[in-house]
N, C-alpha and C positions, 0 to 999 in steps of 0.2 A: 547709971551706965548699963547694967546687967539687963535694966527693962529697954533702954533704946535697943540692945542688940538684941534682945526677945526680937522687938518689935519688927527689926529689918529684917530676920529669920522668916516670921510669919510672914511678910510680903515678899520676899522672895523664894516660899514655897506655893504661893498662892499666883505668883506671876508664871511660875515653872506648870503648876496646873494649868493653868489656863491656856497656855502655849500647848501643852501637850493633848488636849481634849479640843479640841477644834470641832465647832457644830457639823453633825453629820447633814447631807440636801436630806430631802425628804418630800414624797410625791406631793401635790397638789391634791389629787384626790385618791381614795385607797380603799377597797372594800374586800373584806375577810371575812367568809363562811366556810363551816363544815363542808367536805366535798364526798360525795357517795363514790369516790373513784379515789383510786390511792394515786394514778399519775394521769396529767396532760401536758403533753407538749407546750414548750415554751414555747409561747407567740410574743417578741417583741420587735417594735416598731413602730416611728413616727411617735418618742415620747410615751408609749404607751406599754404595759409587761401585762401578760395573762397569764396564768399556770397554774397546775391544781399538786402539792405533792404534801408528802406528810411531813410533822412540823422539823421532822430530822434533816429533811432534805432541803426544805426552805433554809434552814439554817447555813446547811452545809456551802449551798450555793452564796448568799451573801456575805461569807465567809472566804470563798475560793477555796473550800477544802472538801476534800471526800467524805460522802456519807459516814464510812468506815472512823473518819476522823473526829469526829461528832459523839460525847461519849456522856453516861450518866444522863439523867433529867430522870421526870416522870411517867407513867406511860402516854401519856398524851402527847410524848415523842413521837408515837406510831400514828398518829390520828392524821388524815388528810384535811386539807384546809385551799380553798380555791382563793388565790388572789390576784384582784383587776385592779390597774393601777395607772396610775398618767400622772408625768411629767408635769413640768410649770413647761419645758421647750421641747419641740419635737426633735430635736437637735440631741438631746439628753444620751450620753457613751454608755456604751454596757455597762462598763467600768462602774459611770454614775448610778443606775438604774440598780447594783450590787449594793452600794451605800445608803442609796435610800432603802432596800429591802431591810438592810442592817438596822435602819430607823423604823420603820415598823416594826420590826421583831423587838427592839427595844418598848417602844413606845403602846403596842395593842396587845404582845404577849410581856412585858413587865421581864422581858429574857435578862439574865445575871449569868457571867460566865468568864472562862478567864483559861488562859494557853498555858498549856505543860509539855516539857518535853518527855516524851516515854521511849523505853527501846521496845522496838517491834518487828514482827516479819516483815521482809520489804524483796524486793526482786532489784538485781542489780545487771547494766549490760556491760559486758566486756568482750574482749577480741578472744576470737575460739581458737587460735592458735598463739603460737611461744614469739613467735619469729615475726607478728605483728601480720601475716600477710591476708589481703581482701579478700572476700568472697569472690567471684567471678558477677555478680548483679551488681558489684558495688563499688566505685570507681571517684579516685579525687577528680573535682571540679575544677576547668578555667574559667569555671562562670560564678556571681555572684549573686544568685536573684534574690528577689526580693520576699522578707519571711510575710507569715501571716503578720506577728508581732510587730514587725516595722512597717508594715502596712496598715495595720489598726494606730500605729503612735503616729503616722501622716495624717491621717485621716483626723485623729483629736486631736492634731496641731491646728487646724483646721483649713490643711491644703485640701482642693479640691481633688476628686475620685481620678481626673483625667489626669492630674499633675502627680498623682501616688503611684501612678502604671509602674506594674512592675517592668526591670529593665527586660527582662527577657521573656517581654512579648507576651506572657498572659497572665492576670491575677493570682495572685499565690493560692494555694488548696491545702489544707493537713491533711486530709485522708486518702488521697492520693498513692495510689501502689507505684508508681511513675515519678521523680522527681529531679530537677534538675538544679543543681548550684544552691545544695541547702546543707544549715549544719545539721550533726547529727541529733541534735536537741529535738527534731523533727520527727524522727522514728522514734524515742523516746514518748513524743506525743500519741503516735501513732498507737505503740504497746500498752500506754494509759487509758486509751478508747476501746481498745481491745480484749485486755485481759489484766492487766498489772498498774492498780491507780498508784502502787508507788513504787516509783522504781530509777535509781540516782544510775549515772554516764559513768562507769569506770571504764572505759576504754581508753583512756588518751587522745582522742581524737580531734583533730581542732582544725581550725576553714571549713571548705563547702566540699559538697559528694553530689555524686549523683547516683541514685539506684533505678534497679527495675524491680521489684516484685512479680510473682508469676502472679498472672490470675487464675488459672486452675492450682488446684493439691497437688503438688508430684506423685506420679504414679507407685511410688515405693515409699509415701506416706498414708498411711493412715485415717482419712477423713474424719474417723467416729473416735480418734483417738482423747482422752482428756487435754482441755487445751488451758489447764492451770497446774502443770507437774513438766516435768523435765523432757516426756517423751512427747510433749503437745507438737503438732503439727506447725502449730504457728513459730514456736521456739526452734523444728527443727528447720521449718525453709529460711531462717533469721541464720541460723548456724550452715547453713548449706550451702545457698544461694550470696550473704551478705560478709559470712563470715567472723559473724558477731553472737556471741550465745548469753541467756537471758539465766541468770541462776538466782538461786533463793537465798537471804542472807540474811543475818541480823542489820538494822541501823535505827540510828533516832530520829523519830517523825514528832512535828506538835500538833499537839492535842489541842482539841478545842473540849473542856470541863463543865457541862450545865449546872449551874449552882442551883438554879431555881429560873422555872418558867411555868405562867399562868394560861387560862383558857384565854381567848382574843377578846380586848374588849368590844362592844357592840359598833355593829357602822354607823 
């Protein structure tokens, strides 16, 4: 009796692996050399990724997580590495084109690694005043347009480009200083491109906004001011114009931990 219930234990940890390790896609074809350049521009398209960065960054990216998050290994962390890569379909989502990078980093660098949560510096946004009131650039929405995000989940549903239109008349943008009927999750993206890769919404804010951003500095900022500390230029027209201020704070981010990772094996 003791050995049948062994027995149905190991199959029903062996059935729970296997459910939970699901084969990663993985390119068709892939070629990884040393690069005399520590960065090149993502080129992807039609199935195809080209890019040259060091193995920190490769990582980071088919990860979805910041360099900064990427921690331990060997120094062959630092070392640049060029890789050109195609699809099995020219069809292939960024999304996918992340998970097969994930398989190569598995598979050519032998990478072993594994997520921790740590407390860390982090930058958080909140409302700059007590009483909850906007900035004057920054204004609730009667409109709801359409995000990047839900314009990328159209698209890999696989509705066509002309049936994803945004409702209000023109394709969504992130970096956009100008924005019309979006949440605030959106300037949060913004400050991530910017200046602040980690940085959590305390403001309460919830539906759609629309802001302006100035395109010049105001004239009572600063330009050459430091724009990662409290007096940055960019934190003060967010606090001035938006009415939202960008402060420094403890919180917990996950780590991504290198156990071990080897040189690529040959093409």
């Amino acid at each position: 009796m003791r050995r049948m219930l062994l027995t149905v234990a190991i199959l029903c940890a062996l059935t729970l692996t296997g459910a939970a390790q699901q084969p990663l896609p993985r390119f068709e074809v892939a070629s990884v050399k040393p690069s005399p350049v520590q960065v090149v521009s993502v080129r992807q398209a039609g199935g195809r990724l080209t890019l040259a960065l060091p193995l920190r960054g490769l990582i980071a990216r088919a990860y979805g997580i910041p360099s900064s998050r990427v921690v331990g290994g060997p120094p062959l962390m630092s070392r640049s590495f060029d890789v050109s890569a195609k699809a099995g379909s020219p069809d292939t989502t960024p999304a996918e084109m992340d998970q097969m990078l994930k398989s190569l980093l598995l598979d050519r660098f032998q990478l072993m690694a594994h997520s921790e949560m740590r407390e860390t510096d982090i930058w958080v946004l909140r409302l700059a005043k007590n009483d909850g009131t906007l900035g004057p650039r920054l204004k609730r929405s009667s409109r709801s347009c359409l995000t990047v995000a839900e314009f990328n989940a159209q698209i890999e549903e696989g509705k066509a480009v002309r049936e994803a239109d945004d409702p209000c008349g023109r394709p969504p943008m992130v970096f956009q200083r100008t924005q019309t009927g979006q949440p605030i999750s959106l300037l949060l993206d913004l400050l991530r491109f910017q200046c602040c890769a980690s940085i959590e919404d305390r403001t309460g804010l919830t539906g759609r906004f629309d802001w302006d951003l100035p395109d010049d500095t105001p004239p009572d900022v600063d330009p050459n001011a430091p724009r990662l500390d409290g007096t940055s230029w960019l934190f003060t027209v967010f606090e001035r114009q938006l009415g939202l201020k960008v402060e420094a704070a403890k919180g917990k981010e996950s780590f991504l931990v290198i156990d071990s990772v080897e040189p690529p094996t040959p093409d």
